[in-house]
C-alpha positions in Angstrom: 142.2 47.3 60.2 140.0 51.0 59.9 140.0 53.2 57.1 139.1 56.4 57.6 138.3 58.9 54.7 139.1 62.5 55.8 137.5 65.7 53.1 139.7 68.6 53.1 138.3 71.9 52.0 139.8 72.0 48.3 140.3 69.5 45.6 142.6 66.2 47.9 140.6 64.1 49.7 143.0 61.8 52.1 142.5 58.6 53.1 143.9 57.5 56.7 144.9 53.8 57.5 145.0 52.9 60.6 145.5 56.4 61.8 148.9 56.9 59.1 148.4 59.2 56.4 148.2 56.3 53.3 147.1 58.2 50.0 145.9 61.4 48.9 143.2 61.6 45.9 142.7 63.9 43.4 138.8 65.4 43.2 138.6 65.5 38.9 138.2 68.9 37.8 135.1 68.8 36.4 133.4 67.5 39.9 132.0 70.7 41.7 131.1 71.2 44.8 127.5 72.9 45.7 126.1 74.7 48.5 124.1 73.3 50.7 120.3 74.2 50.0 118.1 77.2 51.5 116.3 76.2 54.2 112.5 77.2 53.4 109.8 76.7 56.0 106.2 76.6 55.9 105.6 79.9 57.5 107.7 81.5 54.8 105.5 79.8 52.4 102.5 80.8 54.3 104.2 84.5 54.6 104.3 84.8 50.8 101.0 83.6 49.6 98.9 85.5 52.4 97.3 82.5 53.5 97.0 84.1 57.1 95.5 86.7 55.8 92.9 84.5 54.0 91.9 82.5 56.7 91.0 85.5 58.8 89.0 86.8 55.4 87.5 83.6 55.7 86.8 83.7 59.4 85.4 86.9 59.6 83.5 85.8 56.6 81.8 83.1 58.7 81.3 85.1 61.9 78.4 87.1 60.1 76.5 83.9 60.0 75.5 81.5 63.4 74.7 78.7 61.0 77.9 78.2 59.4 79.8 78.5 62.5 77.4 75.9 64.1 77.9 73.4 61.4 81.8 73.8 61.4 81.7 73.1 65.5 79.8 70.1 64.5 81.8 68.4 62.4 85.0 69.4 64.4 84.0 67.9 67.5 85.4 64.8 68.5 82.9 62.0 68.5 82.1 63.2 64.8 85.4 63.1 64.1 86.4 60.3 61.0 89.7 60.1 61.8 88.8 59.0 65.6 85.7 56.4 64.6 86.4 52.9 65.7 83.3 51.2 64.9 81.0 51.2 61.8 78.9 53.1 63.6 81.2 55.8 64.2 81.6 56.2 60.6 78.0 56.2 59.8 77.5 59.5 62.4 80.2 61.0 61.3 78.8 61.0 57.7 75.5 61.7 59.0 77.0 65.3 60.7 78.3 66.0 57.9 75.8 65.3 55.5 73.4 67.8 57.9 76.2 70.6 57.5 76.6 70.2 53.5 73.4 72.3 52.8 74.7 74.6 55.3 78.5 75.0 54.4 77.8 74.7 50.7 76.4 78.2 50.0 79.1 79.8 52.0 82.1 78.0 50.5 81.1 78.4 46.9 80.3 82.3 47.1 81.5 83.8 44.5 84.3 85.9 47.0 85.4 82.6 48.7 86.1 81.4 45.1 88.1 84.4 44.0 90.3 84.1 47.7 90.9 80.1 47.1 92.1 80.9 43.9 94.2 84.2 44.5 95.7 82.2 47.4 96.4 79.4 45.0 98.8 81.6 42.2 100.1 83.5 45.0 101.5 80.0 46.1 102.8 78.9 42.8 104.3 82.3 42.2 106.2 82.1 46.0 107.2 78.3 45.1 108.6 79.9 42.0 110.5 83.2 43.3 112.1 80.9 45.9 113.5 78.3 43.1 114.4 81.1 41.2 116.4 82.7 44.2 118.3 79.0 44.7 118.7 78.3 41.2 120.9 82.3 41.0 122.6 81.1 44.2 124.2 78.4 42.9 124.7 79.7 39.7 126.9 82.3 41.5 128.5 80.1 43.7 129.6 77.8 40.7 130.4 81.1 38.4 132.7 81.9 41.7 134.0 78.6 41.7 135.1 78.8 38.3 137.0 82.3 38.5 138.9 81.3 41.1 139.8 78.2 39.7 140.9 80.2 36.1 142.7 83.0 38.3 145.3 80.2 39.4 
């Protein structure tokens, strides 16, 4: 013996036995259906909040000096890498590197320009994470107020 449960578009959902039409249910009243959800991606994020656009600030920040450019190609290279170390000894290089490029990166990522970017980029994030749950909240508030006046037009 199957059941099957078949959803029709409305308020009767029907419920199949065996293939024969059994019983039909009634969907209370006060049981709404909601959209589905926006679909946000990253690069939207990333669209809204400029953080291209810092990263190349940043970039062409760190172009103007060989020394910072040096000490970020050292740290990102593979066999300084702390997600990659095997061994003990591995970790102990890694640190090593990158306690050579502190003095280095330090000045440069605590200018007082790099400061104002982080955090311009970081309300510019909270204000897109905000428009776009503002936007989803109205959607559904118009898809329920819809609902609703179609229900009371009946």
């Amino acid at each position: 013996m199957s059941y099957t449960l078949v959803v029709h578009l409305g308020s009767n959902i029907a419920l199949h036995l065996d293939g024969i039409l059994d019983s039909t249910v009634q969907i209370p009243d006060y049981l709404q259906h909601i959209p589905r959800s926006n679909r946000i991606t990253a690069r939207q994020i990333n669209d809204i909040s400029h953080s291209q656009k810092m990263s190349e600030r940043r970039e062409s920040r760190c172009s103007a000096d060989i020394t910072v450019i040096e000490a970020l190609a050292d740290i990102s290279t593979k066999e300084n890498s702390l997600s990659r170390a095997t061994t003990q000894e591995d970790v102990e290089n890694a640190h090593q590197v990158r306690m050579k490029a502190r003095d280095v990166l330090r000045p440069f990522e605590t200018t007082k320009a790099r400061q104002k970017d982080l955090h311009t980029q970081d309300i510019r994030t909270k204000r897109a994470w905000t428009k776009v749950g503002a936007a989803e909240r109205a959607r559904i508030q118009n898809h329920v107020l819809e609902t609703l006046t179609r229900k009371l037009k009946l």
